[in-house]
N, C-alpha and C positions, 0 to 999 in steps of 0.2 A: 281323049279324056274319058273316065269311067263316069256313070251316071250319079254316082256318090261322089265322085269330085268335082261334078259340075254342080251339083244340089249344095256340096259345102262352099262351094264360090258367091252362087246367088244366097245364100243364107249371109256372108260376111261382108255382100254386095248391101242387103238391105241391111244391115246391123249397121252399116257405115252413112247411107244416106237418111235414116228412117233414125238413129238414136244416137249415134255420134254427131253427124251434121248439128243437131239444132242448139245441144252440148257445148258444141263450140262455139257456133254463132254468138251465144248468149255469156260466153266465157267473155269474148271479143264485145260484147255491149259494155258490159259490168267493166275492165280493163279500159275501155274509152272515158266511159265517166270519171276513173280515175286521174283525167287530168293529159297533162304534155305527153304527146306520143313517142316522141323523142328517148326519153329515159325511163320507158314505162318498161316495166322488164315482163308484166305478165299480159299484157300486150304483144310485143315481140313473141314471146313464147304460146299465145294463144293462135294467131295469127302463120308462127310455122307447123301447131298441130294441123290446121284448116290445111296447109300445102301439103301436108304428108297426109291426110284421108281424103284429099281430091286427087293424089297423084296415086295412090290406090286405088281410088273408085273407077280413073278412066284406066286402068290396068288391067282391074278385073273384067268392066265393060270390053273392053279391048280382047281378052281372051275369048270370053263368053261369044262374040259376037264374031268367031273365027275358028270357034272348037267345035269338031269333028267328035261327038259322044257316041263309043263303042259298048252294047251292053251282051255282057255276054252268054246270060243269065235266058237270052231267047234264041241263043245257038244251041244248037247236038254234041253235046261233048262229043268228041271224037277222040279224045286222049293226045291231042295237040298240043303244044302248046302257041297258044298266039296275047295278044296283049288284052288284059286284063281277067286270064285264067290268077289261080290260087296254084299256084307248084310246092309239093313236098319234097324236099332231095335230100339225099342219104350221103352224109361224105365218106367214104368208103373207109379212107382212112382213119378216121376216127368213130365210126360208127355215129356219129349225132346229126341228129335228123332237123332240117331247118322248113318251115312253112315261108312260104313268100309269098304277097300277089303284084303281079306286074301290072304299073300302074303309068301314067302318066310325070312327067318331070315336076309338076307343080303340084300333085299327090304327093311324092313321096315321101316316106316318114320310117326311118330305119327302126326307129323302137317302136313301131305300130306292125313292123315288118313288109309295109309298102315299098318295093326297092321300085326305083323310076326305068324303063323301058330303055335307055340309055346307057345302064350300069353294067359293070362289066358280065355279071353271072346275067343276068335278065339278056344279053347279047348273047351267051350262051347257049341258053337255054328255049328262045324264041325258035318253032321250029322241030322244036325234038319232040319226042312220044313217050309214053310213058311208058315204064321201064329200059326207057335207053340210058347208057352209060354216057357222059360226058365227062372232059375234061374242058377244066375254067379258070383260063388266067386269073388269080386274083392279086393282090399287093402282094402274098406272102407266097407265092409261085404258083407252079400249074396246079391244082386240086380234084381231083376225080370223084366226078358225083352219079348215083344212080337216081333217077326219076321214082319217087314210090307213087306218086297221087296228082294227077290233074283233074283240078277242078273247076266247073263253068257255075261258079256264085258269086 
């Protein structure tokens, strides 16, 4: 995981235990006083937010507490590419130039342009140098790309 994916884990770690958590609990008070538990519908409903931000909280704990953070930002660019460089590539065929940073699976965000280390061009291109030509299986067939820019940010 990139050190910006880990910083945005623990940021959504504490937004969950520190201002959601007590949100609920207090949801879950006020719904008790209202009476039989039974047919209480905000109740019910209070009670399954609490299981879906606890079964988040040990998720993210769960990650956090097993992630390997790669920062690449204190490596020597060498013009590699390895995981969590920023890659520019040229599709030859249509001349349009696409930025990517290879990120982590639980990073990734297509329209932030974060592709996850797993995806088919980021297999690719894991590997290569800049200015190397590649071609990359994608959904719409092979696509040959040129490397303009590796970057360690």
């Amino acid at each position: 995981m990139t050190v910006v994916g880990a910083e945005r884990l623990r940021k959504e770690l504490d937004y969950l235990k520190f201002e959601k958590r007590p949100v609920i609990a207090q949801a879950i008070g006020e719904a008790r006083e209202l009476g039989d538990l039974k047919e209480n519908a905000e109740y019910h409903a209070a009670r399954e937010e609490q299981g879906l931000c606890e079964a988040r909280v040990r998720d993210i704990e769960g990650k956090l507490s097993n992630v390997q953070i790669i920062d690449v930002t204190k490596m020597p660019n060498t013009g590699r590419i390895i995981f969590g460089t920023t890659v520019t590539i040229l599709n030859i065929d249509t001349d349009v130039e696409v930025t990517y940073r290879i990120v982590g699976e639980d990073e990734a965000d297509i329209k932030e342009n974060l592709i996850s280390v797993s995806s088919p061009i980021a297999r690719g291109l894991i590997g290569k140098n800049l200015d190397d030509e590649v071609n990359i299986a994608t959904p719409g067939g092979i696509t040959e790309y040129e490397i303009t820019a590796v970057e360690y940010i």
